[in-house]
C-alpha positions as CSV (number, residue, x, y, z in Angstrom):
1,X,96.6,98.7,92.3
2,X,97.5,97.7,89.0
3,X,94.6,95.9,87.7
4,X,93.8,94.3,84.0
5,X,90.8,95.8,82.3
6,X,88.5,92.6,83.0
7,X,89.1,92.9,86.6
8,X,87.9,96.8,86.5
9,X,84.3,95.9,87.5
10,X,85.6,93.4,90.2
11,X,88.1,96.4,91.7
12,X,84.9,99.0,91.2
13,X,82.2,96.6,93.1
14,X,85.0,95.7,96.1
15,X,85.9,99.8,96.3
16,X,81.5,100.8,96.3
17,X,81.4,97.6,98.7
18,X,84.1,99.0,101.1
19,X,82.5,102.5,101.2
20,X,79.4,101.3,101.7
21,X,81.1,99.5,104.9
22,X,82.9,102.6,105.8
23,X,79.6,104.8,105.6
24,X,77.1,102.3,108.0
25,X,80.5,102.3,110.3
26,X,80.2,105.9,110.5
27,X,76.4,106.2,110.8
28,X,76.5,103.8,113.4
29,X,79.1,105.9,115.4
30,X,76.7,109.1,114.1
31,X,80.0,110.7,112.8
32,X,79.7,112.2,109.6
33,X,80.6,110.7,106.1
34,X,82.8,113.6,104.4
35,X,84.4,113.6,100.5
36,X,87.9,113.5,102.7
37,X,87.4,110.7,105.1
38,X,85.8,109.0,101.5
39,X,89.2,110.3,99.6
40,X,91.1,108.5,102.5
41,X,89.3,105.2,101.7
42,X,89.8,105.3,98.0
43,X,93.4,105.9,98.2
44,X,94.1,103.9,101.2
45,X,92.5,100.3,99.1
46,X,94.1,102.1,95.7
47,X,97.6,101.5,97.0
48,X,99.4,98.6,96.4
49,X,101.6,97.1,99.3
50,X,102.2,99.3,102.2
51,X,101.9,102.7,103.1
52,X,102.8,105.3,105.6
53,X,100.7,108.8,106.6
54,X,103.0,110.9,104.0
55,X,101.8,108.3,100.9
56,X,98.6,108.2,101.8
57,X,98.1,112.0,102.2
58,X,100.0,112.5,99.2
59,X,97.6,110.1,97.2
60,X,94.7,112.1,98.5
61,X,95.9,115.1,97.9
62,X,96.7,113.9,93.9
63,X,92.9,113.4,94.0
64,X,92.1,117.1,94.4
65,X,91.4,116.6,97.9
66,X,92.3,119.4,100.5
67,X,93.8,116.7,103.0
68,X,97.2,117.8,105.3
69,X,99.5,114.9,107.2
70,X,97.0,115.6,110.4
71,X,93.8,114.9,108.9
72,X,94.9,111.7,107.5
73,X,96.1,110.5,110.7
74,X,92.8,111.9,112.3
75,X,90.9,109.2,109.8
76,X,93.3,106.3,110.4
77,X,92.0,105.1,113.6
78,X,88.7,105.0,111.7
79,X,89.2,103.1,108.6
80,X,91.4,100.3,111.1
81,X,88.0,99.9,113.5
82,X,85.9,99.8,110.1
83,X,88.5,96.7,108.6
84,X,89.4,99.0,105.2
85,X,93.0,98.8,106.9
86,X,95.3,97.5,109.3
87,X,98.4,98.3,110.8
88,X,101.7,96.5,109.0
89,X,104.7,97.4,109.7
90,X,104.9,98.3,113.7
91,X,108.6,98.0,114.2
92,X,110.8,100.6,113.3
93,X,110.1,104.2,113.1
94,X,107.8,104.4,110.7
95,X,104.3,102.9,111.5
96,X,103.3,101.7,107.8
97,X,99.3,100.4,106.7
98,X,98.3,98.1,104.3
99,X,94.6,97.6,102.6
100,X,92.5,94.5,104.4
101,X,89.0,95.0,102.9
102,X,89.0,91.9,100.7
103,X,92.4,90.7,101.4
104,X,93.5,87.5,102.7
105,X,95.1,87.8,105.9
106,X,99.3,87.4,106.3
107,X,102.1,88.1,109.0
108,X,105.5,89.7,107.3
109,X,109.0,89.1,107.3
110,X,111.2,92.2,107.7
111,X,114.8,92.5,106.9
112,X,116.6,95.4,109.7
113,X,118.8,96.7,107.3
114,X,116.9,97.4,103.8
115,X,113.4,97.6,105.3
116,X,112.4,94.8,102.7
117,X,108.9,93.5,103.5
118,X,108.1,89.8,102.7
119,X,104.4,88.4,103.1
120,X,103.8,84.7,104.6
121,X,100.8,83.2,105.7
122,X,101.5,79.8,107.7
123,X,98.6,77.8,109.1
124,X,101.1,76.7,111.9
125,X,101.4,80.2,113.1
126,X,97.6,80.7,113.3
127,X,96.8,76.9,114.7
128,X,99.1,77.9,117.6
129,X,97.8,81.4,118.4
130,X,94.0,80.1,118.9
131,X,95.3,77.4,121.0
132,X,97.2,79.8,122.9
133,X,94.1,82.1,123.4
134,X,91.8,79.5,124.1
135,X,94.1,78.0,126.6
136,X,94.5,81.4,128.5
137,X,90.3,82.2,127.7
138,X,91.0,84.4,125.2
139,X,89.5,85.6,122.5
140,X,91.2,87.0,119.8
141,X,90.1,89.8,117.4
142,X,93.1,90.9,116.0
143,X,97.2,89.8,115.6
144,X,100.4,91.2,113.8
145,X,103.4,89.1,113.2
146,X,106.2,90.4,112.2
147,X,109.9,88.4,111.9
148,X,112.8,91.0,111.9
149,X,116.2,89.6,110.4
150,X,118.2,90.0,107.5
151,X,117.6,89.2,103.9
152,X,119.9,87.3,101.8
153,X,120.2,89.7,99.8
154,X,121.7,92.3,102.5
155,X,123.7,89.1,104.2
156,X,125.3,88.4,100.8
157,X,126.4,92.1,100.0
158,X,128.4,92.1,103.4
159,X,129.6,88.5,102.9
160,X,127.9,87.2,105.7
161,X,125.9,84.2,103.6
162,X,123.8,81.4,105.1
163,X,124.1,81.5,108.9
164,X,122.5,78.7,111.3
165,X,121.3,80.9,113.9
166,X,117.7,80.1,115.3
167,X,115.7,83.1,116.7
């Protein structure tokens, strides 16, 4: 994350403040706390945006940390159930992973032909889905939206411009 040098503290408390989280989550689950599984958290809330397996491994391993593609992907399930991550991008085929300790939550737009990503958050969207569960005695602990389409920026370099079409 690209941070100023007065927000340095701020980023250091959130990071010890997310470890801390990550360590009672696996105390509680009496798995151990390693220097890898604590690499993986420290690059996974590091990265700016999303991520798939092969960035993230590569950021550990630019730590110094012995970490293959496999061990990563052994943590992930982890650092979702502890909320230092969550699952982004599900279409497509590459599963990508974004940081949620301390983030705000949003739902993305994704264009089918560049891959660009755009975050939203609209309170219409989230009004409608607790109706929804209440109505069907739900109760929600988690959601992903994701809109596939095409930017304007890929519709304009094939000409196609401003269509009408409602999804």
């Amino acid at each position: 994350m690209r941070m100023s040098r007065n927000s340095a503290p701020a980023q250091d408390a959130m990071m010890s403040e997310a470890l801390e989280r990550f360590r009672d989550f696996l105390h509680e689950r009496s798995l151990r706390v390693t220097d890898v599984r604590e690499a993986i958290v420290q690059a996974a809330l590091a990265r700016e945006g999303h991520f798939d397996i092969e960035e993230l491994a590569r950021d550990v391993q630019s730590r110094g940390i012995e970490a293959s593609r496999a061990t990563v992907y052994r943590a992930l399930p982890l650092l979702m159930e502890a909320g230092i991550i969550q699952p982004t991008v599900l279409s497509g085929t590459r599963r990508h992973y974004e940081a949620a300790f301390g983030k705000e939550h949003h739902d993305h737009l994704i264009c089918s032909r560049c891959s660009k990503v755009v975050e939203f958050h609209f309170e219409a969207f989230e009004m409608l889905q607790r109706d929804l569960a209440a109505k069907y005695g739900f109760e929600l602990t988690a959601h992903f939206h994701e809109l596939i389409g095409v930017c304007s920026d890929c519709r304009s370099s094939t000409g196609e411009g401003h269509t009408d079409d409602k999804v």
